[in-house]
C-alpha positions as CSV (number, residue, x, y, z in Angstrom):
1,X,264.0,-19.7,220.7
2,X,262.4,-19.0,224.2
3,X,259.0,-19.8,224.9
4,X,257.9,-16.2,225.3
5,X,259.3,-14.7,222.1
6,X,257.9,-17.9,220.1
7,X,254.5,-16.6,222.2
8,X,254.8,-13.3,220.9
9,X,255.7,-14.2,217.6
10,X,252.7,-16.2,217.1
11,X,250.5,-13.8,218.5
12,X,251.7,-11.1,215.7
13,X,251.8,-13.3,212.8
14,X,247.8,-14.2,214.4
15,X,247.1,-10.5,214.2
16,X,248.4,-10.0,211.0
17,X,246.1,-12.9,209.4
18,X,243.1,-11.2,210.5
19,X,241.2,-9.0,208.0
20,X,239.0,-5.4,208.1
21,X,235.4,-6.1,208.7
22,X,233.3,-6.9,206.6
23,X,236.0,-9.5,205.6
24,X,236.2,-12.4,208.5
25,X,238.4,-15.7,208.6
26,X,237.4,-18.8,210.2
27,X,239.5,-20.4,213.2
28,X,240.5,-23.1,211.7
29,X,241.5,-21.3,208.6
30,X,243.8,-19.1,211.6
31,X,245.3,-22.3,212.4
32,X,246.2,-24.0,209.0
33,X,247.9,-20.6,208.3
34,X,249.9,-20.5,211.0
35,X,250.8,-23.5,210.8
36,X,251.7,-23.2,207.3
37,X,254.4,-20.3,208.6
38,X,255.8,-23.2,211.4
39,X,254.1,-22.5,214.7
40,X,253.0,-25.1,216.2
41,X,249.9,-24.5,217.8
42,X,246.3,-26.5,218.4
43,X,243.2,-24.6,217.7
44,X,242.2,-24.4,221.1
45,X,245.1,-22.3,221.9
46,X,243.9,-20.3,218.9
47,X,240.6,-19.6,220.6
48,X,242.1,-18.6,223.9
49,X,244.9,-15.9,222.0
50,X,241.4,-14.4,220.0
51,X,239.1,-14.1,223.4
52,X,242.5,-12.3,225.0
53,X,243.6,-10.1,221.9
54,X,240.0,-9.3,221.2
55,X,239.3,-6.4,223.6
56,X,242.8,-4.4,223.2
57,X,243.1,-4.9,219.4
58,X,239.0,-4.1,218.7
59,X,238.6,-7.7,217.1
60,X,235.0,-8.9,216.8
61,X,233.6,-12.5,216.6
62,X,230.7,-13.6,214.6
63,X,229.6,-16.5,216.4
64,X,225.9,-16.7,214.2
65,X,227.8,-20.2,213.1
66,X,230.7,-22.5,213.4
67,X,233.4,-22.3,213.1
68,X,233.8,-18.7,214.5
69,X,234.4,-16.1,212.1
70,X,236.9,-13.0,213.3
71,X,238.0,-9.6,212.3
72,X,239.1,-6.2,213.0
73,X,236.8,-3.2,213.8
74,X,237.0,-0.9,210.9
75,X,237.8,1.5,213.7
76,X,240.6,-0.8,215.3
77,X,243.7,1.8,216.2
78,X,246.1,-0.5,214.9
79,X,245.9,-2.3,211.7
80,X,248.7,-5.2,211.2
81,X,246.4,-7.6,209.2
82,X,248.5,-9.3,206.5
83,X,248.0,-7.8,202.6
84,X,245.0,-9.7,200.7
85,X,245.1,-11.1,197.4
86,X,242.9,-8.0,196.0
87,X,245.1,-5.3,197.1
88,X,248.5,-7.3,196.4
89,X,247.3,-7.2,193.2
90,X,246.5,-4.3,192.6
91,X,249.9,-2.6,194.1
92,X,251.7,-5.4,191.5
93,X,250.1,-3.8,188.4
94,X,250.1,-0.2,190.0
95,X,253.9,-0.5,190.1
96,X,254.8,-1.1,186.5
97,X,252.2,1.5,185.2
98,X,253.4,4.2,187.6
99,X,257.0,3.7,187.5
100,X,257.4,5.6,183.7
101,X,255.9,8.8,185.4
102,X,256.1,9.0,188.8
103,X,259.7,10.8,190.1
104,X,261.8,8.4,191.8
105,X,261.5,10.1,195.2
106,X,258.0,8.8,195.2
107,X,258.4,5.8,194.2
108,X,261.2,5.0,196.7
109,X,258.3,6.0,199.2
110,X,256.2,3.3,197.5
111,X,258.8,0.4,197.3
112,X,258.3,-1.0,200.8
113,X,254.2,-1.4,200.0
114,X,255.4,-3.0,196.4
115,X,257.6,-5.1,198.0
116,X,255.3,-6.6,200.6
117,X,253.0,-7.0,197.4
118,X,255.4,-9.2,195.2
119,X,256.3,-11.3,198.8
120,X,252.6,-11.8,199.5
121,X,251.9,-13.0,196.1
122,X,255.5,-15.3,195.4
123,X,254.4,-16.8,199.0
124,X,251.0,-18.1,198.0
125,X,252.1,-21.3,197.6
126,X,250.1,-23.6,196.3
127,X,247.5,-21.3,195.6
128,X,246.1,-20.1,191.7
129,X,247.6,-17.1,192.4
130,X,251.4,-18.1,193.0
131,X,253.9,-17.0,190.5
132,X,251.9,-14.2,189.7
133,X,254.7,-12.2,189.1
134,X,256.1,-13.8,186.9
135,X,253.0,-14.4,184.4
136,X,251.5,-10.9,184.5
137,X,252.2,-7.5,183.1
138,X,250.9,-4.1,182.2
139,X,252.1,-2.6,179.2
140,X,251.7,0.4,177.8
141,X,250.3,1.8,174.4
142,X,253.1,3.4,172.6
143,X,256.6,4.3,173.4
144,X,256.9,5.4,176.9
145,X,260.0,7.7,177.9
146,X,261.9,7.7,181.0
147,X,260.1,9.8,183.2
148,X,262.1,13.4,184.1
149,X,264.4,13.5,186.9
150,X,262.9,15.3,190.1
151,X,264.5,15.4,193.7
152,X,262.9,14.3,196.6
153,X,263.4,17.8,198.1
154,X,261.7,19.2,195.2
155,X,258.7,16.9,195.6
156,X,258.7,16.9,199.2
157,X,258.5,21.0,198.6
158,X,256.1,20.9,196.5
159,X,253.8,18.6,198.2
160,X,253.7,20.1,201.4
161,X,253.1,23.5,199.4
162,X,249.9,22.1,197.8
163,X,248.9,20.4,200.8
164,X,248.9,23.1,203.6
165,X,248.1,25.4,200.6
166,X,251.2,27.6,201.4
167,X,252.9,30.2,198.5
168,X,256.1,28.8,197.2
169,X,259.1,30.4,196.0
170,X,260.3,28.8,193.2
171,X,263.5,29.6,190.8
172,X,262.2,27.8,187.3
173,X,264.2,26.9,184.3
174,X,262.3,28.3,181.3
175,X,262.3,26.3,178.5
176,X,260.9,28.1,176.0
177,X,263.4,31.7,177.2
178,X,266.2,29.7,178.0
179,X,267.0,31.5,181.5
180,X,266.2,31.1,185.5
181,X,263.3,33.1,186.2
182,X,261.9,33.4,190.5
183,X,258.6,33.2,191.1
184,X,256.0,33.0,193.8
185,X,253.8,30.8,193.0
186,X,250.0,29.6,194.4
187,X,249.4,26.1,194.2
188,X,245.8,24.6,192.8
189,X,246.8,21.0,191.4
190,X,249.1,18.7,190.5
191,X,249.0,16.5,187.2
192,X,251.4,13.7,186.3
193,X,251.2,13.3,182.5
194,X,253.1,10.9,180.6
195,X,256.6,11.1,181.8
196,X,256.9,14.6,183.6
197,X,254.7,16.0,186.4
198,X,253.3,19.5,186.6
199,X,252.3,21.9,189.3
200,X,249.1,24.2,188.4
201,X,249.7,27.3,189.9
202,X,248.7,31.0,189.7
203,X,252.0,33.4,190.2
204,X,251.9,35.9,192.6
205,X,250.3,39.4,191.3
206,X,248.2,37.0,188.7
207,X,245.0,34.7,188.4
208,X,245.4,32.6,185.8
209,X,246.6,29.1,185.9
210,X,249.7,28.3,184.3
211,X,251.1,24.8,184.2
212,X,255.1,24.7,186.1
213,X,257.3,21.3,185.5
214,X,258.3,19.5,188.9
215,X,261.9,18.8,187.1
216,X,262.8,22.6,185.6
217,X,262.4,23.9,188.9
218,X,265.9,24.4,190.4
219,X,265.2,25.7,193.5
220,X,262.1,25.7,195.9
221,X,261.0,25.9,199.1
222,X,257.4,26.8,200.6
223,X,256.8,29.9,202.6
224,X,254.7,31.0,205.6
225,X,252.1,32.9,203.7
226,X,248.7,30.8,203.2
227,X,248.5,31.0,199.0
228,X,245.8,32.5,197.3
229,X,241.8,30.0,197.4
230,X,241.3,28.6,193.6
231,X,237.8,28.3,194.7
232,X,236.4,27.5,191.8
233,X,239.3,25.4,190.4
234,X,238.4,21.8,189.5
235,X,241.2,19.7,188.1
236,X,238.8,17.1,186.0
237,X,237.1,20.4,184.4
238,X,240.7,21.7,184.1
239,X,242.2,18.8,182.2
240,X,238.7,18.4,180.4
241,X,239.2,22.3,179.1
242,X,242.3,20.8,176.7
243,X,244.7,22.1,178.7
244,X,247.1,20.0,178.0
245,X,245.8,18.7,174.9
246,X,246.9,21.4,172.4
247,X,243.1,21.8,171.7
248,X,242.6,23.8,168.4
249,X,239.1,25.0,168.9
250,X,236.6,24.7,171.3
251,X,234.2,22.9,169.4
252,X,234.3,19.0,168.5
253,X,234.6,18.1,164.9
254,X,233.5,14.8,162.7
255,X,236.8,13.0,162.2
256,X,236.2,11.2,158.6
257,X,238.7,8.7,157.4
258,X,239.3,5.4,155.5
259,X,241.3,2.7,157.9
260,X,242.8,-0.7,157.6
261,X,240.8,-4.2,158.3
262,X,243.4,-4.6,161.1
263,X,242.6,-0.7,162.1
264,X,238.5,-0.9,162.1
265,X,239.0,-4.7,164.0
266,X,241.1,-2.0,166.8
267,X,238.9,0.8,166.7
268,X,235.2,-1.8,167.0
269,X,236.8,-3.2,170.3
270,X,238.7,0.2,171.7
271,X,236.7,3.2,169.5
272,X,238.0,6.5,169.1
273,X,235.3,7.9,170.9
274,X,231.3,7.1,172.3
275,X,230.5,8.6,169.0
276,X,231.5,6.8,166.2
277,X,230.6,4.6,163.5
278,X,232.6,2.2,161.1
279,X,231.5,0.9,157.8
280,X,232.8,-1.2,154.9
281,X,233.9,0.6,152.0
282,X,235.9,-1.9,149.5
283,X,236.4,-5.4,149.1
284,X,239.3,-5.4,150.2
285,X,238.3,-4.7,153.8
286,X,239.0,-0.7,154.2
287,X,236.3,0.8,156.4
288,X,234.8,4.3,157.0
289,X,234.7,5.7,160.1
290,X,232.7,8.8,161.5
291,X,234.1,9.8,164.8
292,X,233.2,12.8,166.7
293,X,236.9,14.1,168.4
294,X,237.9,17.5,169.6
295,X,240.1,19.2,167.3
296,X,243.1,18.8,169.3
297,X,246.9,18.1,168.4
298,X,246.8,14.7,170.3
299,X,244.1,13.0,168.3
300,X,246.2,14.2,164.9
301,X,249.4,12.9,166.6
302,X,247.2,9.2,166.7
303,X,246.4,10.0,162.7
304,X,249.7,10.8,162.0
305,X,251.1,7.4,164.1
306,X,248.8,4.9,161.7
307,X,251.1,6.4,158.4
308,X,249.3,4.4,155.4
309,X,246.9,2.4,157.4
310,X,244.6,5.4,157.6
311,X,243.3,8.2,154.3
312,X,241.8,11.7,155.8
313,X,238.8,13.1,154.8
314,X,237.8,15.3,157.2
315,X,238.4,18.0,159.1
316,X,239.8,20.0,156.2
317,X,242.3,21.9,158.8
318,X,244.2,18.5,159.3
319,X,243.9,16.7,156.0
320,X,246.0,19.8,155.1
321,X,248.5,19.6,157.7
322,X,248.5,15.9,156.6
323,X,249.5,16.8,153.3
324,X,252.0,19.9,154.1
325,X,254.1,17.1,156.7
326,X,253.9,14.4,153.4
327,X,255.5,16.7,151.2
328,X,258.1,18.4,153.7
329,X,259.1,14.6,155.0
330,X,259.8,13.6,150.9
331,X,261.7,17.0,150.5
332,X,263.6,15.9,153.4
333,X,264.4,12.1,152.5
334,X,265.3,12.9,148.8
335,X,268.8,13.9,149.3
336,X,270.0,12.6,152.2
337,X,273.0,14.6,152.0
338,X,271.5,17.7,153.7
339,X,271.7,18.4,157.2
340,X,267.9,20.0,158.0
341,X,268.3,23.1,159.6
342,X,267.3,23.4,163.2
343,X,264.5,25.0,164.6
344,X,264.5,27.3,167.6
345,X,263.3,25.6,171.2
């Protein structure tokens, strides 16, 4: 290799180990790094690349002790400093938690920065945090499906729609009409909920919010018209409204039930809600619990998923769906010679 390209190879893998005010790393530290990557270099050379670098690249020296402490200006127009252990961790568990429900489009965006975060954490060496990889995951709770297919095009579409807050013409694939319907749509939000991501949008000629999957829409492209101002639309408020809760009534309710020992040791360390109690009830370890929940089809979906480990008391309206879904589901496993008819989409 010549001597000038080694130069200039050293003097980018120097720039890359630099870090963002208010973060600063030592000289020597500069030099047991590089020399840890194979340059061979002596710390004096180190100082005279920093005092050269350090006008053009906006580095800055703390010299209020020794050894000298250096960094990039928060301002600096170029940033190559190398990933940190902080944000290399945080891409790692970001990736398996977003993968389920983010379209692949996006994700394929995201793989270089993933990438670069699994190398910077496999090449630690020595360090506590080598092999992360390997030893840590995020799972999550409950069955998680695939997420929906969406196109890049699609995404891209619908992006730059929401960003530059443009109308978009959009042919959709009803679900619940079964046909292709066109409409123009005005974008306000975008939510990514379990495994399918929806557009919030007003169509044209309306003003109410209606709630458009990213993978029914067949066709799509954005328009030259500015789309209409939700001024008032927040999406925390909007997801907060039950909106895509199934909410029952407005109102919370007092959930009453008899649960497990296993099932009050779950719900004392990760409770149901800021308002709740649990108390014991039997000798053999059922408690009570008071929980204050909106009366929503999600929270019955969680009663419904703990089958005998949990006995109903209250709200009325679901201790009677409770026991409608009991008797339909032994009506439907006593002869399992009958086909159950099938319901409409």
């Amino acid at each position: 290799m010549s001597q000038a390209k080694d130069t200039l190879l050293r003097l980018f893998a120097l720039l890359r180990l630099i870090p963002t005010e208010p973060q600063r790393i030592a000289t020597p530290t500069l030099l047991e790094k590089l020399r840890d990557r194979g340059f061979s270099v002596s710390l004096r050379s180190i100082q005279r690349d920093l005092s050269r670098l350090s006008i053009p690249f906006s580095l800055q020296c703390d010299d209020s002790e020794t050894p000298f402490r250096w960094s990039f200006n928060r301002e600096a127009p170029l940033k190559l400093e190398d990933m940190d252990a902080p944000t290399a961790l945080a891409l790692f568990l970001s990736e398996s938690h977003l993968s389920p429900i983010l379209p692949q489009s996006v994700l394929d965006q995201l793989g270089p920065q993933f990438r670069r975060a699994r190398n910077f954490l496999n090449g630690l060496g020595g360090n506590g945090l080598a092999d992360w990889a390997k030893r840590v995951r995020s799972l999550p709770n409950g069955k998680t499906l695939l997420p929906a297919q969406v196109s890049a095009h699609t995404w891209a579409q619908v992006s730059a729609g929401l960003l530059e807050r443009k109308q978009l013409e959009v042919v959709y694939h009803s679900r619940s009409k079964g046909e292709l319907k066109r409409f123009r749509l005005h974008p306000a939000g975008l939510v990514s909920r379990h495994a399918v991501s929806y557009l919030l949008a007003s169509v044209d000629g309306y003003s109410d919010l209606r709630q458009f999957a990213l993978h029914r829409m067949t066709e799509v492209s954005v328009l030259g018209e500015a789309g209409r101002e939700h001024e008032s639309f927040d999406v925390d408020a909007y997801i907060a409204s039950g909106a895509f809760s199934y909410r029952e009534a407005e109102a919370q309710v007092e959930l009453v039930a008899d649960v497990r020992p296993q099932i009050a040791v779950l719900l004392n360390e990760t409770p149901l809600s800021q308002q709740q109690t649990l108390s014991s009830v039997s000798v053999q370890g059922w408690h009570r619990m008071h929980a204050t929940v909106p009366l929503d089809r999600e929270t019955l979906w969680w009663i419904f998923a703990l089958n005998e480990n949990i006995r109903l008391h209250a709200p009325q309206v679901w201790v009677d769906e409770v026991r409608e879904r009991l008797n339909s589901m032994q009506a439907l496993y006593q002869n399992t010679h009958v086909t159950p008819q099938l319901q409409p989409a």
